[in-house]
C-alpha positions as CSV (number, residue, x, y, z in Angstrom):
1,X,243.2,68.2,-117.0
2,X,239.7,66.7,-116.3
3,X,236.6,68.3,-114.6
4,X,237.4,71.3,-112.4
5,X,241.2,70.7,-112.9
6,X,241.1,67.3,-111.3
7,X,244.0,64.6,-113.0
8,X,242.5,61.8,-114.8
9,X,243.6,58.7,-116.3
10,X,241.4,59.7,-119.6
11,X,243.3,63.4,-119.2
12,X,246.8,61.9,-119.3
13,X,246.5,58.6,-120.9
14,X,246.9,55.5,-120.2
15,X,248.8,56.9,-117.2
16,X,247.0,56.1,-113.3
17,X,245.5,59.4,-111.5
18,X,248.4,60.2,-109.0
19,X,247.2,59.7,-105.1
20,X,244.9,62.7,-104.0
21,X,247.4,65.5,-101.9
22,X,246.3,66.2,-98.7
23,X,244.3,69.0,-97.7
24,X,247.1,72.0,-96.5
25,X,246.4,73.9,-93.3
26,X,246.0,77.3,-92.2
27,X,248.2,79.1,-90.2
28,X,248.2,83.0,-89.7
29,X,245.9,83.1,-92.5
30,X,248.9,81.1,-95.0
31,X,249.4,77.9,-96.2
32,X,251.3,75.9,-94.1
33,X,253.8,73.8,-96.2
34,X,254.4,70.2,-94.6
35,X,257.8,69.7,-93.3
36,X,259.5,67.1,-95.5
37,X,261.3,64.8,-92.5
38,X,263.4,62.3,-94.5
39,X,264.6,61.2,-97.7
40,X,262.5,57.0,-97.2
41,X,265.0,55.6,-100.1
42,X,267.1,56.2,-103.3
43,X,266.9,54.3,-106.2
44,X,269.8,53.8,-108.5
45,X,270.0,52.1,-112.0
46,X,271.9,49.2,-112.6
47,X,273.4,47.5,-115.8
48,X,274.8,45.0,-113.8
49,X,273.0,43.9,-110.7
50,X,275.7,41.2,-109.8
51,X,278.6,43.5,-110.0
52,X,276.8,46.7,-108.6
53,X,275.6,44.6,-105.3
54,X,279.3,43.4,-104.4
55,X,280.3,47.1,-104.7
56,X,277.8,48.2,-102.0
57,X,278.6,44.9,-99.9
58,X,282.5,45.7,-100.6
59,X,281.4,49.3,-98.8
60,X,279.9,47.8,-95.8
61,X,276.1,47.9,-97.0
62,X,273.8,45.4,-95.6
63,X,271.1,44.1,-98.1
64,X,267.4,43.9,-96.7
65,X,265.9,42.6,-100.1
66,X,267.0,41.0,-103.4
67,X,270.5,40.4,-104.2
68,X,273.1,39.5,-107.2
69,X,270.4,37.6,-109.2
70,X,267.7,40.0,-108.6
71,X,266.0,42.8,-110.9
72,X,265.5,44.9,-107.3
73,X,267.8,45.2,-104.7
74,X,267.4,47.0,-101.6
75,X,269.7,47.8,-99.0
76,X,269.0,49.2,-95.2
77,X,270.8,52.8,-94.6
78,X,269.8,54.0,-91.4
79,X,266.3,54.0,-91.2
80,X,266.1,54.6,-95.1
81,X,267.1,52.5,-98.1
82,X,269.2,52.6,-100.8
83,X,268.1,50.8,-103.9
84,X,269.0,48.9,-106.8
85,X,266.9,48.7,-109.9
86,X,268.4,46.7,-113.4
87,X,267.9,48.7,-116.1
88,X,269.3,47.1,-118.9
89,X,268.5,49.4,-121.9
90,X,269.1,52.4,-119.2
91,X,271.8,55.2,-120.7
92,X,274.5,55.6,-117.7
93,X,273.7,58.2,-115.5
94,X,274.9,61.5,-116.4
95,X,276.1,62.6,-113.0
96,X,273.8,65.5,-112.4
97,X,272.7,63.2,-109.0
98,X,274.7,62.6,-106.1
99,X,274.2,60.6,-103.0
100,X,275.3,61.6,-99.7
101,X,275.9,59.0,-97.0
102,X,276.8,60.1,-93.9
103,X,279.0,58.3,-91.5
104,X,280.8,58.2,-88.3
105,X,284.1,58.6,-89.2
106,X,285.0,59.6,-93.1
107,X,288.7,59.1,-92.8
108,X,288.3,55.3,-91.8
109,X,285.4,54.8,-94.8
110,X,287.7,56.6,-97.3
111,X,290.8,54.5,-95.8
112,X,288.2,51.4,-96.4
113,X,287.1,52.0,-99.5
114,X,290.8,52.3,-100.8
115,X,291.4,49.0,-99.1
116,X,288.3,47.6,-101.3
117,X,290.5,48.4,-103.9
118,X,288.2,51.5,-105.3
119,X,289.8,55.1,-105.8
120,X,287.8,57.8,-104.6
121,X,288.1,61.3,-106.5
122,X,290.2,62.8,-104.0
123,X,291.5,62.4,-100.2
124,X,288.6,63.2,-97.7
125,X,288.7,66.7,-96.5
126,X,287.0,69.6,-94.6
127,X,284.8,71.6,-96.7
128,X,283.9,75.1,-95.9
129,X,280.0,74.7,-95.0
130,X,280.9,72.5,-92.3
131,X,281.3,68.8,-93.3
132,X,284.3,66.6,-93.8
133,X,283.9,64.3,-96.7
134,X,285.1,62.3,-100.2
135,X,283.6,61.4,-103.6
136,X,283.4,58.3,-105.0
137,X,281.6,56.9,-108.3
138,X,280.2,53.6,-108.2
139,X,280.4,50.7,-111.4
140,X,277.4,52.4,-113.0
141,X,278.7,56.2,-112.5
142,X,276.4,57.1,-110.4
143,X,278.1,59.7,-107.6
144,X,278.3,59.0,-104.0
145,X,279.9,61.2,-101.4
146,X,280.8,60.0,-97.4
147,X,280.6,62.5,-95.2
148,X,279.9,63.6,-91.4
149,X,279.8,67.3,-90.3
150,X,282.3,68.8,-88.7
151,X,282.2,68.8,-84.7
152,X,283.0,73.0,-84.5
153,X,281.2,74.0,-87.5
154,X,279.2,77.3,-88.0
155,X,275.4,76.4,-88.3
């Protein structure tokens, strides 16, 4: 750490000074923690951008940005992305993520993606803290679920 604590690009490097946090408020004489309202985008690594943006097209995802040829590749979920970066000398992903889309109806996305030709871990099914869902792994092994919650679930 630099003067009175402060980040540095001479404390850490070559590395650039991450962006200054905002000041935190007050309330009841505690720190009020900001309320995190989204996730904005995920970003997956690729080994093969060509292959891993016909999966997600196979799936029903619309690209906003990039595409087979591209290093980047972005595509619109929601109001969020999900993202594509190539990563050639990238080791696979050890499955300790997973990304959780959710949909309006899992039984016609898992009957979908079987019709894609792709073989999700199990048959969708109702889980006991409320949500109806399947796994899938996509080319790269990265772990994606579709789910929805379930309409008389406890919450």
């Amino acid at each position: 750490m630099g003067e009175r604590g402060r980040y540095t690009a001479e404390t850490a490097g070559s590395s650039p000074a991450p962006p200054t946090p905002a000041p935190l408020t007050m309330v009841q004489g505690l720190l009020r923690v900001p309320e995190i309202l989204s996730i904005s985008a995920v970003t997956l690594a690729t080994r093969d951008m060509a292959r891993a943006v016909r999966f997600y097209e196979a799936l029903g995802f619309s690209i906003a940005y990039g595409g087979e040829a591209a290093a980047f590749t972005s595509f619109q979920v929601g109001k969020g992305h999900l993202n594509l970066a190539r990563a050639e000398d990238q080791a696979r992903s050890s499955g300790s993520v997973r990304v959780i889309f959710y949909v309006d109806d899992v039984d016609a996305m898992y009957a979908h993606v079987r019709a894609q030709g792709f073989t999700p871990e199990a048959p969708a099914r109702d889980a006991s803290w409320g949500e109806r869902y399947f796994h899938l792994t996509d080319p790269d092994g990265n772990a994606l679920s579709f789910a929805r919650p379930l309409r008389n679930a406890d919450g």
